[in-house]
N, CA, C and O atoms as a DFTB+ gen file, in Angstrom:
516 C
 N C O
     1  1     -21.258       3.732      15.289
     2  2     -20.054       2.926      15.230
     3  2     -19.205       3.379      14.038
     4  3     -19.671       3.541      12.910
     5  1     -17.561       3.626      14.470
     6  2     -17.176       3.995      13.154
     7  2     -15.927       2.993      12.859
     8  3     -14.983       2.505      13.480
     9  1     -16.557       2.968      11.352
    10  2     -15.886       2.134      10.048
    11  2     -14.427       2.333      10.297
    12  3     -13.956       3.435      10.578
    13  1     -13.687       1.183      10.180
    14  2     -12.091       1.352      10.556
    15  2     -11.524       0.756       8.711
    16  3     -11.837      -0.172       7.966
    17  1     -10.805       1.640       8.668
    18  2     -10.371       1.651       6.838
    19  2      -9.580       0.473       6.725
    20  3      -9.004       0.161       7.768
    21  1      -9.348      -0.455       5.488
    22  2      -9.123      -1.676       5.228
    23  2      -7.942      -1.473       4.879
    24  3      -7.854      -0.566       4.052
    25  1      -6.598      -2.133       5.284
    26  2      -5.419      -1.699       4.852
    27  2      -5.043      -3.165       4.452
    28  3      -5.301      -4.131       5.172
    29  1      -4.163      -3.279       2.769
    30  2      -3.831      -4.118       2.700
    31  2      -2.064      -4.067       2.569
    32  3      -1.501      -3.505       1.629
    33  1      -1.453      -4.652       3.513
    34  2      -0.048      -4.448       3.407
    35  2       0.959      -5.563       2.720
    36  3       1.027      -6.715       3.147
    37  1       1.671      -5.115       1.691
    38  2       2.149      -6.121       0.603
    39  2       3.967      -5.945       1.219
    40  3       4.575      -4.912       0.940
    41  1       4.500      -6.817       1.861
    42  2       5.952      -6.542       2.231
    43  2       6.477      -7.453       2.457
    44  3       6.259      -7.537       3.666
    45  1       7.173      -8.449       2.154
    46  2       7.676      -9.602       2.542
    47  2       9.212     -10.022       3.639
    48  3       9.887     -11.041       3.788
    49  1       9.243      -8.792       4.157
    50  2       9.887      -8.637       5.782
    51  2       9.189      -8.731       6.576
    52  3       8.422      -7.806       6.842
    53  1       9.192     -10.336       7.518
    54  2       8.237     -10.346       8.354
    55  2       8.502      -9.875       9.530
    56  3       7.806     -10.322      10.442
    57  1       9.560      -8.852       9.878
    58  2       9.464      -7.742      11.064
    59  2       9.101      -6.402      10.516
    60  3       8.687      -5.577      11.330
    61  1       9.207      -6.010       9.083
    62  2       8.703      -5.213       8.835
    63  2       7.028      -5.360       8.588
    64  3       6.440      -4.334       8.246
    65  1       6.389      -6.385       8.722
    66  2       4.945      -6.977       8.599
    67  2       4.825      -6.243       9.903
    68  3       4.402      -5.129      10.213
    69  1       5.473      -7.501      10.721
    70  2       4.638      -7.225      12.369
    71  2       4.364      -5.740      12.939
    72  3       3.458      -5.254      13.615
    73  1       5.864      -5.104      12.216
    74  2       5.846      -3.823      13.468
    75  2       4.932      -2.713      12.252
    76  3       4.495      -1.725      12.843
    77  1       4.601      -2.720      10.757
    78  2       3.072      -2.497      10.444
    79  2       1.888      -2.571      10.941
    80  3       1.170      -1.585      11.108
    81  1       1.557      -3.792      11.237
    82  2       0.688      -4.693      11.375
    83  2       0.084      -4.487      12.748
    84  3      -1.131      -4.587      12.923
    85  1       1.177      -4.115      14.003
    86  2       0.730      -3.363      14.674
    87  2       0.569      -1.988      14.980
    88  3      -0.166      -1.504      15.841
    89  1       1.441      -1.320      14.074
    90  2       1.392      -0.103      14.368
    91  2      -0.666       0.635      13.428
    92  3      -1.507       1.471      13.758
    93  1      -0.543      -0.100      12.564
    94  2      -1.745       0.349      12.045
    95  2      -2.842      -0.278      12.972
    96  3      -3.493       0.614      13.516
    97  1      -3.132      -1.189      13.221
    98  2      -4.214      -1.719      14.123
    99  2      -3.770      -0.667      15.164
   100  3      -4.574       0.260      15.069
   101  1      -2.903      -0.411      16.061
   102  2      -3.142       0.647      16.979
   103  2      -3.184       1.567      16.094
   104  3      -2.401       0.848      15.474
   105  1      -3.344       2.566      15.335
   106  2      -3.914       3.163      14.741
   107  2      -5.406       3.732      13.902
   108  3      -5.763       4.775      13.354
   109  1      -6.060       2.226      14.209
   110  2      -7.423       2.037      13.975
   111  2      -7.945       1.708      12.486
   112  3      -8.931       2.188      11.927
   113  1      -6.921       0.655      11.935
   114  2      -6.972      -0.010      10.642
   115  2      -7.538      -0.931      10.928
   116  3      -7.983      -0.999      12.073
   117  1      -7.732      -1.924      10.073
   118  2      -7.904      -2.838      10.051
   119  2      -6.883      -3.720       8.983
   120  3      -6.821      -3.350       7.810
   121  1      -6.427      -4.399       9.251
   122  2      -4.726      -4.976       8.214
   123  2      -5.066      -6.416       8.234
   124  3      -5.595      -7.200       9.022
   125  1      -4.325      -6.459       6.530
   126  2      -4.843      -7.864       6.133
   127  2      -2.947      -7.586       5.603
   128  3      -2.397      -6.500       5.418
   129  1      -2.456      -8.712       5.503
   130  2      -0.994      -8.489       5.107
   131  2      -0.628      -9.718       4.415
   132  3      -1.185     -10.735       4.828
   133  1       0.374      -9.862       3.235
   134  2       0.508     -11.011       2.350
   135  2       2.554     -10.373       2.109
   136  3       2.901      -9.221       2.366
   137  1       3.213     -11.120       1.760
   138  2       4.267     -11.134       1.338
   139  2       4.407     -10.859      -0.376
   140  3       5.004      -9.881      -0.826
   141  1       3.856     -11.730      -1.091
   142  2       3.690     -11.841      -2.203
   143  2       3.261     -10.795      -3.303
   144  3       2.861      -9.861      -2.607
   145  1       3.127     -10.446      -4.502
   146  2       2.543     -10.234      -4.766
   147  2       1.096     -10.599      -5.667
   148  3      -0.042     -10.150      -5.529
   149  1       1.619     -11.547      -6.583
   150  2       0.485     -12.544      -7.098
   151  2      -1.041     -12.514      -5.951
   152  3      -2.223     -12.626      -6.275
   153  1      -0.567     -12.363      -4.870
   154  2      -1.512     -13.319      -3.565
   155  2      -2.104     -11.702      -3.081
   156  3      -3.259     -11.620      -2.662
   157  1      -1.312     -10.572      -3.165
   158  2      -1.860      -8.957      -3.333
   159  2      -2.918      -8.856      -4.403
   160  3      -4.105      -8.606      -4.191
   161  1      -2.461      -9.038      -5.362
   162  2      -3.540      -8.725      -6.330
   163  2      -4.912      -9.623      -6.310
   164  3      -5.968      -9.201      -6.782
   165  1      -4.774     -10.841      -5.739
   166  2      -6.003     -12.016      -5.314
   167  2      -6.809     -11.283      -4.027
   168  3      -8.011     -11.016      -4.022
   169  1      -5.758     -10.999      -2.833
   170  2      -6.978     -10.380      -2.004
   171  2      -7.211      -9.368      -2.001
   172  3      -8.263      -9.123      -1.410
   173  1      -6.383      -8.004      -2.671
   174  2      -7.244      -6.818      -3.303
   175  2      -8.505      -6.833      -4.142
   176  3      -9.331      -5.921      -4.178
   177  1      -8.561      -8.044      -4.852
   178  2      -9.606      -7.812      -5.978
   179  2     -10.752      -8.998      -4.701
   180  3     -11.855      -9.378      -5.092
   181  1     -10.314      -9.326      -3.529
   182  2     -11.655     -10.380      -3.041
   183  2     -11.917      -9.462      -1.606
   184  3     -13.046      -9.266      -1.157
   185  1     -10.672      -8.946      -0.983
   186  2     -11.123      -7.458       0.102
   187  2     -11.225      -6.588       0.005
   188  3     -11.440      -5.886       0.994
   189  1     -11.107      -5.880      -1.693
   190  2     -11.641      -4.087      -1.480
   191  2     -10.864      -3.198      -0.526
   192  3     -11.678      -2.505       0.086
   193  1      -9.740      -2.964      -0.188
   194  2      -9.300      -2.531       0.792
   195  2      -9.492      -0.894       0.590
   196  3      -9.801      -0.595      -0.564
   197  1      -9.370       0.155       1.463
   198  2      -9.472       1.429       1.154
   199  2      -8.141       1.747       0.322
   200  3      -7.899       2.529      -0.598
   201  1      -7.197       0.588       1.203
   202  2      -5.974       1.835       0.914
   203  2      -5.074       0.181       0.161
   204  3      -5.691      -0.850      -0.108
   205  1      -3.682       0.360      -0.011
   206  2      -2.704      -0.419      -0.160
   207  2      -1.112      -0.189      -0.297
   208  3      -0.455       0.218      -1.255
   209  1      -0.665      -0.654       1.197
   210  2       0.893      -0.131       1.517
   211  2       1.551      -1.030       1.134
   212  3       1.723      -2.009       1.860
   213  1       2.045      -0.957       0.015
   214  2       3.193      -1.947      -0.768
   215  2       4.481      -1.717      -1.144
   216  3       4.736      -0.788      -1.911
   217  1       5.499      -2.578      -0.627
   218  2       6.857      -2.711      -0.827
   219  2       6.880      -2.836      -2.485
   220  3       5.880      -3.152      -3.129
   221  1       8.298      -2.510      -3.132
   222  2       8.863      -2.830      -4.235
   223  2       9.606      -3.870      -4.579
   224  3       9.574      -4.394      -5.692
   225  1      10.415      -4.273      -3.505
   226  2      10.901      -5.635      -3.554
   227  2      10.258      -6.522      -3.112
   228  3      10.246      -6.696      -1.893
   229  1       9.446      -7.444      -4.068
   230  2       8.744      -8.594      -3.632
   231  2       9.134      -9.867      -4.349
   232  3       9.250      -9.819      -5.574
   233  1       9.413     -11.344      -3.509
   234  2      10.073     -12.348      -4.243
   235  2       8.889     -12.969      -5.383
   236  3       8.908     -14.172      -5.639
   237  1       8.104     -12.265      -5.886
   238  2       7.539     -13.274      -7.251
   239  2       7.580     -11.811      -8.103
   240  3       8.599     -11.371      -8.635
   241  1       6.295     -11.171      -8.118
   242  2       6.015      -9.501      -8.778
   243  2       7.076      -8.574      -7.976
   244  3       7.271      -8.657      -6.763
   245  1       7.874      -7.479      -9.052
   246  2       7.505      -6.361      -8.034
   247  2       6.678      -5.028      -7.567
   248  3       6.218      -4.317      -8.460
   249  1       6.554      -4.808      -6.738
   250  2       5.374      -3.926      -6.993
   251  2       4.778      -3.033      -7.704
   252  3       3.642      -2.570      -7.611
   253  1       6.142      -2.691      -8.864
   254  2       5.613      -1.838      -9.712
   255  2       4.397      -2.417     -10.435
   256  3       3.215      -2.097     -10.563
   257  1       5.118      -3.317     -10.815
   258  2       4.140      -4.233     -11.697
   259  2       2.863      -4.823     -10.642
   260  3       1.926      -5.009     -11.418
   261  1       2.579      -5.053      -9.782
   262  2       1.449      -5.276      -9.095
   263  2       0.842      -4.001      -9.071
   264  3      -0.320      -4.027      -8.666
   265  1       1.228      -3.037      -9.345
   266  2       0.579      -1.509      -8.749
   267  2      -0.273      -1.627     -10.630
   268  3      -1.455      -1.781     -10.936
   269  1       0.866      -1.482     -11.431
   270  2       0.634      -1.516     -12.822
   271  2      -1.210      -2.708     -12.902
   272  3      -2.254      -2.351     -13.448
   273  1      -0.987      -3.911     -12.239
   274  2      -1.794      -4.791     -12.911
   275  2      -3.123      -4.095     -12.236
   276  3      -4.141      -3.914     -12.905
   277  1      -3.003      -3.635     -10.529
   278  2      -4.078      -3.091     -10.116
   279  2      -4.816      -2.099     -10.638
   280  3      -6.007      -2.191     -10.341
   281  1      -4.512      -1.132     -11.350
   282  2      -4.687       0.018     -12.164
   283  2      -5.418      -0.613     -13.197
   284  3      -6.520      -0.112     -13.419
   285  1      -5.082      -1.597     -13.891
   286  2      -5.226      -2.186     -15.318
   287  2      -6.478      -3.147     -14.936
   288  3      -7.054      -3.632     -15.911
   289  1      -7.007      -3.508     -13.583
   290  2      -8.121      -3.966     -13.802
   291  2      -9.609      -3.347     -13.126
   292  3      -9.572      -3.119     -11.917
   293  1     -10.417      -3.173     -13.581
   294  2     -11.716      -2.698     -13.022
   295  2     -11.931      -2.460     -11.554
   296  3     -11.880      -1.413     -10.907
   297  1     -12.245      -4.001     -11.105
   298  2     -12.099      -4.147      -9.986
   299  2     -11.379      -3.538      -8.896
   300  3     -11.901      -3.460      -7.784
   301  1      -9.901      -2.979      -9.191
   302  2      -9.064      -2.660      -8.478
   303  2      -8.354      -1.466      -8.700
   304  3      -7.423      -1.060      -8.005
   305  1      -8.857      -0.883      -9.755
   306  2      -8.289       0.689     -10.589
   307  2      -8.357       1.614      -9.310
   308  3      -7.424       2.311      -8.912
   309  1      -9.612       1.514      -8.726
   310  2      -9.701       2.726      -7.890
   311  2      -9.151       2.579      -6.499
   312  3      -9.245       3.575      -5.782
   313  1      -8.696       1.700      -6.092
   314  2      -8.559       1.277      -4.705
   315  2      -6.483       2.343      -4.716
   316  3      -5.448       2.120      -5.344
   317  1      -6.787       3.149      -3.920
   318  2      -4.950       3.908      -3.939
   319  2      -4.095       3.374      -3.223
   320  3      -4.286       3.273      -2.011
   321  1      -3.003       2.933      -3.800
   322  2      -1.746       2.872      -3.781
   323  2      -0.588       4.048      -2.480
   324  3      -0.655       5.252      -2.233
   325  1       0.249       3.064      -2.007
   326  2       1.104       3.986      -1.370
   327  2       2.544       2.838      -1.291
   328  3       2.645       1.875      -0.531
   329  1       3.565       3.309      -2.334
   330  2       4.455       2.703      -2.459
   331  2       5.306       2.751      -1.702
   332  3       5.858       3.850      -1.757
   333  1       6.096       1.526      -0.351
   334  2       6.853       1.542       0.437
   335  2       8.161       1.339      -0.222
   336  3       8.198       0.237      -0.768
   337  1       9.213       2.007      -0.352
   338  2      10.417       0.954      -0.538
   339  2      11.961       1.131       0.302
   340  3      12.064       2.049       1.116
   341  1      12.763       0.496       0.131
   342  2      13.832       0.796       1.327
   343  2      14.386       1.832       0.242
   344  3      14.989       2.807       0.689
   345  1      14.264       1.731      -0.909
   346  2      15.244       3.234      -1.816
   347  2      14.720       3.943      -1.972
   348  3      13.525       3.848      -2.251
   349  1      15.359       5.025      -1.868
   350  2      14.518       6.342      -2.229
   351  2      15.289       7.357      -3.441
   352  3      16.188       6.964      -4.184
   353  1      14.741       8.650      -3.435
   354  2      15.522       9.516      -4.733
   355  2      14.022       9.279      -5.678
   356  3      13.030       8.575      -5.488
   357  1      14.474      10.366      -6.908
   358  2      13.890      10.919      -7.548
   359  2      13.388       9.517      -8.483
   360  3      12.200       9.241      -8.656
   361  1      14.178       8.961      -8.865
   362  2      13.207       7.704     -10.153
   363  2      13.003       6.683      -9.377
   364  3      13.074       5.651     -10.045
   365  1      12.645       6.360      -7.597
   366  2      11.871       5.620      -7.613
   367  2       9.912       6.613      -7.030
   368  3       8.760       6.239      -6.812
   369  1      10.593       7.776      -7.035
   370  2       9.171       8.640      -6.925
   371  2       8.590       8.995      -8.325
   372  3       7.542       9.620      -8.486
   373  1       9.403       8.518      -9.333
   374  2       8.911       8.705     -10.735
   375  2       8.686       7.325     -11.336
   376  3       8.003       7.299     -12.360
   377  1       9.137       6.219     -10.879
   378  2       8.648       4.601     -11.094
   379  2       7.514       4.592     -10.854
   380  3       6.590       4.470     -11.658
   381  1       7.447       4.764      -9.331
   382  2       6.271       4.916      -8.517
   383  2       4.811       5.748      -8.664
   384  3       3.751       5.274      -8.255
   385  1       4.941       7.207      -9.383
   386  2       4.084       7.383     -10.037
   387  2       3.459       7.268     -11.402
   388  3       2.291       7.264     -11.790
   389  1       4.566       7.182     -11.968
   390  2       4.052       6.150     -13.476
   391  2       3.640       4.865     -13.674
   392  3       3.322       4.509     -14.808
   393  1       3.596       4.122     -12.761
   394  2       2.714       2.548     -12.545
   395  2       1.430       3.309     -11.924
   396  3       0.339       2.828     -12.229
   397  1       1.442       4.271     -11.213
   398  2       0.057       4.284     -10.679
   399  2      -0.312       4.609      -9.588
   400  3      -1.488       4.882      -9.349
   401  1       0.754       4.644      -8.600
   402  2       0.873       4.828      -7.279
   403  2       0.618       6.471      -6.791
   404  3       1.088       7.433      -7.397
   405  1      -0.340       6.568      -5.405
   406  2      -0.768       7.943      -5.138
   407  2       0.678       8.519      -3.904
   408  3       0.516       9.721      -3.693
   409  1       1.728       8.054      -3.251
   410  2       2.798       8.217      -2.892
   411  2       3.753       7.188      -3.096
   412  3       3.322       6.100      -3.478
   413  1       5.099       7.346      -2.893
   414  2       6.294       6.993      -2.622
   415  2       7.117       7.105      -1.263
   416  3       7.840       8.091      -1.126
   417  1       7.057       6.256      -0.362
   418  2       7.801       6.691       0.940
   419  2       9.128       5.640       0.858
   420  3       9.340       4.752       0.032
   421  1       9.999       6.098       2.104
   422  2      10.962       5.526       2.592
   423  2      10.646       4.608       3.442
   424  3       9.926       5.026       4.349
   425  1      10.967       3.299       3.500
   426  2      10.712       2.378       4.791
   427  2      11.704       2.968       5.651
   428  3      11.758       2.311       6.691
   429  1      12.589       4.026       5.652
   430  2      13.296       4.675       6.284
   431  2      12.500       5.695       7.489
   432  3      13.022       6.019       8.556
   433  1      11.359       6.030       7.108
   434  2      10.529       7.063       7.254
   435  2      10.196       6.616       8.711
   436  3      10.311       5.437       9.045
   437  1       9.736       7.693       9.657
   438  2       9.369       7.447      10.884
   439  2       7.767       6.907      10.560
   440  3       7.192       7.201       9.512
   441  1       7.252       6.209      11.458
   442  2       6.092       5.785      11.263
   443  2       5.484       6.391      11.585
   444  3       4.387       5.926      11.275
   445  1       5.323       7.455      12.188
   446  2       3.529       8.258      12.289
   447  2       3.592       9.189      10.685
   448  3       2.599       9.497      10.026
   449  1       4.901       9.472      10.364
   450  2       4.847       9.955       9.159
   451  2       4.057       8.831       7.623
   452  3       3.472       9.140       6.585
   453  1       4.378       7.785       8.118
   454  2       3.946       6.669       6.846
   455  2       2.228       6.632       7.153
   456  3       1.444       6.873       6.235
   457  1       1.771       6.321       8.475
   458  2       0.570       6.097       8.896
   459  2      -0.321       7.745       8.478
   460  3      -1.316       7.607       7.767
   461  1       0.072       9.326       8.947
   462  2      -0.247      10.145       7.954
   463  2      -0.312      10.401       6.351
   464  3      -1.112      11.003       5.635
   465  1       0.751       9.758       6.134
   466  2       0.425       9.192       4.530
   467  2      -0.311       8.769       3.913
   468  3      -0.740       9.362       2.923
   469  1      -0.779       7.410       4.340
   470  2      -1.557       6.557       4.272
   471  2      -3.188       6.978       4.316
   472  3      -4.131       6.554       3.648
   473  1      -3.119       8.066       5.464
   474  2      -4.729       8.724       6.183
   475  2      -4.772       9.793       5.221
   476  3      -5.830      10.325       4.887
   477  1      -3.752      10.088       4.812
   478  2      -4.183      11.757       3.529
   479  2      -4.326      11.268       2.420
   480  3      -4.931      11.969       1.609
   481  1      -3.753       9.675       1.889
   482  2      -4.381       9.609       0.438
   483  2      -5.794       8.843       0.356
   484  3      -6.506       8.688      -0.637
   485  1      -6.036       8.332       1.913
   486  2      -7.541       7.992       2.032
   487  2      -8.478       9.129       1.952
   488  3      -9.433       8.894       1.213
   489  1      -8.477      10.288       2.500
   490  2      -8.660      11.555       2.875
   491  2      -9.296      12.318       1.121
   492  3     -10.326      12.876       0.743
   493  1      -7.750      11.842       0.381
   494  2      -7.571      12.529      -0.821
   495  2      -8.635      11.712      -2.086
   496  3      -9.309      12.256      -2.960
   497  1      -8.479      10.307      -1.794
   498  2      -9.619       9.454      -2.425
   499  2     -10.998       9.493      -1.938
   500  3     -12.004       9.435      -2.644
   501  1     -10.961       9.570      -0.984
   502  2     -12.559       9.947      -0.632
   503  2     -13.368      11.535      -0.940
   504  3     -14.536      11.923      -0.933
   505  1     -12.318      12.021      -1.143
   506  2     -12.429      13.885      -1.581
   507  2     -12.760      13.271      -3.140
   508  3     -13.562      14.010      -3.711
   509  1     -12.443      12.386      -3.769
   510  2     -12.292      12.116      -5.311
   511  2     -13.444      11.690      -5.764
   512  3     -13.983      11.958      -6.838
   513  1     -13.819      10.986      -4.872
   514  2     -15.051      10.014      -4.839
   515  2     -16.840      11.316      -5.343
   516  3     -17.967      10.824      -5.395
């Protein structure tokens, strides 16, 4: 039987949730999804997820700073990052890797391109491991 990787998706567009939410389950995730971030960093550190696809605009944290706090605690240092945001350009791929984050995409981006993303920095963390 094979293990389907734990995706936790942090985005508080709930059509951008759903059409995630299914596109990764048909993909062979398994997706746990929160709006928030406060409530990201609670079920990252209680589900272990493999991976974590997180927006930048979030109405409490933004994700930099959730990416920042994940890094900064034990529990959650190792679990990789893949920063969604609707902007793109050079300083939010340099925000994005200076909090901590293992990519930067466009919510612009076609989705089998985000879902390959997602599978190469699992790919790339498990090579790390």
């Amino acid at each position: 039987m094979l293990v389907r990787p734990k995706l936790l998706i942090v985005d508080d567009e709930a059509d951008v949730q759903r059409l995630l939410d299914y596109s990764f389950t048909a993909a062979g995730f398994d997706v746990i999804i929160t709006g928030h971030g406060i409530t990201a960093l609670r079920l990252a550190a209680r589900h272990q997820p493999d991976v974590i696809l997180l927006d930048i605009l979030l109405p409490d944290l933004d994700g930099l700073t959730v990416c920042r706090r994940l890094r900064s605690k034990p529990l959650t240092a190792h679990i990789p990052v893949v920063v969604l945001s609707s902007h793109s350009g050079f300083s939010v791929q340099a925000a994005g890797t200076e909090a901590g984050a293992r990519r930067c995409l466009s919510k612009a981006a076609d989705l089998t391109k985000i879902i390959g993303a997602v599978r190469l920095t699992l790919e790339e963390a498990a090579n790390q491991r």
